[in-house]
N, C-alpha and C positions, 0 to 999 in steps of 0.2 A: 504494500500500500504506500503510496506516493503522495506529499502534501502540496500545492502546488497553487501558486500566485502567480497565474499567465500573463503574460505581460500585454498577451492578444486579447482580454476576452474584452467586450461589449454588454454594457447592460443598460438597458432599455428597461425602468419600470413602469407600472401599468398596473391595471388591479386584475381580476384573477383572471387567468385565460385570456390575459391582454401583454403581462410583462414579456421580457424576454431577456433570454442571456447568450450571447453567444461566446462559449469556451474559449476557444483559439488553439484547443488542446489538438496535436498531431492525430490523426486517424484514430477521430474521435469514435466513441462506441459507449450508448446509453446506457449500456449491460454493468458497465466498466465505472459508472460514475455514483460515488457513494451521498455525495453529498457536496453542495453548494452553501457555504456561509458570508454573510456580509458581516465584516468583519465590525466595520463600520457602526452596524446598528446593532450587532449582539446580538442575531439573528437568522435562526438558520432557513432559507427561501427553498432547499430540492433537499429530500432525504427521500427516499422510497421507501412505504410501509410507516411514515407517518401522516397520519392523518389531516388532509390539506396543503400537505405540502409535496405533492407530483408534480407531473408536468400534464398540458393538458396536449399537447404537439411536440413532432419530432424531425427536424428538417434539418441534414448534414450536422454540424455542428451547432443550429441553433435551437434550444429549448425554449420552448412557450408554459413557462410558471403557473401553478396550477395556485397557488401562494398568493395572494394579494399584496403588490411590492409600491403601492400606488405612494405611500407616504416615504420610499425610499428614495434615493438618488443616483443618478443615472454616474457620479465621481465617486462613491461607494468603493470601498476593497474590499474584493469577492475575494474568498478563498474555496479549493477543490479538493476536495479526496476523492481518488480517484486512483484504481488498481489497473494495472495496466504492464504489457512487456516494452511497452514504447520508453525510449527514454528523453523523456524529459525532465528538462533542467529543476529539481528540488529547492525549494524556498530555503524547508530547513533541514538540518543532517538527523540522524538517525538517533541521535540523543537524546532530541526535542521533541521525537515522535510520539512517544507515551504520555508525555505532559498534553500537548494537543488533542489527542485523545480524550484523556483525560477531562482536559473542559469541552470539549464536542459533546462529551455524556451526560456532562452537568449542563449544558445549553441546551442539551434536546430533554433534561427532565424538568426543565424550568418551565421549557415550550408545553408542557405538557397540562401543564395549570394553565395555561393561557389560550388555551381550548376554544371557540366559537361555540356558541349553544343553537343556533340559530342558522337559516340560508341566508339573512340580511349582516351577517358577519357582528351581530352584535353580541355581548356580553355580558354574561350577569355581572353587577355589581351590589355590594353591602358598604352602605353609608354610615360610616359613625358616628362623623360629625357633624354642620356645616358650618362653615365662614360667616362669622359676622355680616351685615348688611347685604348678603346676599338671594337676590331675588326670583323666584321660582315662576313657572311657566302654569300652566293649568296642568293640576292635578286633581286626577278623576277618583282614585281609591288612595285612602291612607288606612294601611291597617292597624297595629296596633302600636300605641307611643307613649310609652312611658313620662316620657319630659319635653316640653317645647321650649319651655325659657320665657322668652317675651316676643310678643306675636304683635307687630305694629297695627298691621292691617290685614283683615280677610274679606273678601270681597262679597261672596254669596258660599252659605252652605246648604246645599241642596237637603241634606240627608243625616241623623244625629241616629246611629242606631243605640247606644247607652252611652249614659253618664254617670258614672258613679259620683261624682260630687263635682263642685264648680264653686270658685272664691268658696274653700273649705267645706260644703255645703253639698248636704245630699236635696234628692228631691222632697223631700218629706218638708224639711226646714221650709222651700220655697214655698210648699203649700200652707206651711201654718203664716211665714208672712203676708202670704196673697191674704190670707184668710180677716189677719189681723188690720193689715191696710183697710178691707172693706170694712168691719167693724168699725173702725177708728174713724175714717173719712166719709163714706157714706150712710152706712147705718144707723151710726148715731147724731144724725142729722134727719134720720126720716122722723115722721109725723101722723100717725093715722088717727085721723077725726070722724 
């Protein structure tokens, strides 16, 4: 196995089944190519047998990225592993090959968490916190929330399905002051003659 920073290759990104890469590698052969990294983003773009990261085409030496590379850069350093009897020129000597290695395995178990849930390429995310004065778009469900802090403005809420208590206060309380208000203000102001 050969590690190898072509001095030929081309990279074209795009998003998926749009990027492209072309190796530069001698009598190139797909069978032969282990793996594509940009080195650049900490990122591995072609492994085979991981999950979204194929190719989606296969012409001479150019690969069309099964990968979504739209937010990478076309000045990027790719690097290749890539088995082969061709000889070409080696980045690094046979020293450095185990260390390499070594973080290729912790790169692809990183990738691993960083999984698409979705065909829209999006991701679940779990909020802890948020940012001071910052302002939210329309939110249709809020399910269950312990703490909000201080809430400036809310615009309309459709829908309250429980409340356990409000300014300390369960519903019960509300009803004995609704209750007490009417006594106080009204009722004892009626008159029946």
């Amino acid at each position: 196995m050969k590690n190898y920073i072509s001095p030929n290759y081309t990279f074209t990104p795009g998003d998926t089944g749009v990027g492209t890469v072309i190796t530069g590698i001698i009598n190139f052969n797909i069978k032969f190519l282990i793996v594509i990294l940009n080195v650049t983003k900490e990122e591995i773009i072609y492994a085979p047998g991981l999950s979204g990261r194929g190719y989606t085409a296969i012409s001479s030496d150019t690969i069309t990225l099964e990968y979504n590379t739209s937010s990478h850069s076309s000045t990027d350093i790719l690097q290749f592993l890539y088995e082969s009897t061709n000889d070409y020129p080696s980045v690094v000597d046979s020293a450095r090959n185990n260390d390499l290695l070594a973080k290729l395995q912790r790169l692809t178990k990183i990738a691993e968490s960083l999984q698409v849930v979705d065909s829209a390429q999006r991701q679940r995310i779990t909020i802890d916190s948020i940012a001071a004065s910052l302002t939210l778009g329309t939110v249709t469900t809020v399910g269950s929330v312990t703490s909000l802090g201080t809430i400036t403005t809310v615009s309309t809420v459709t829908s309250v399905t429980n409340i356990a208590s409000n300014a300390g206060m369960d519903r019960e309380q509300y009803i004995n002051i609704a209750k007490q208000t009417y006594a106080n203000s009204i009722r004892s102001r009626l008159t029946i003659q």
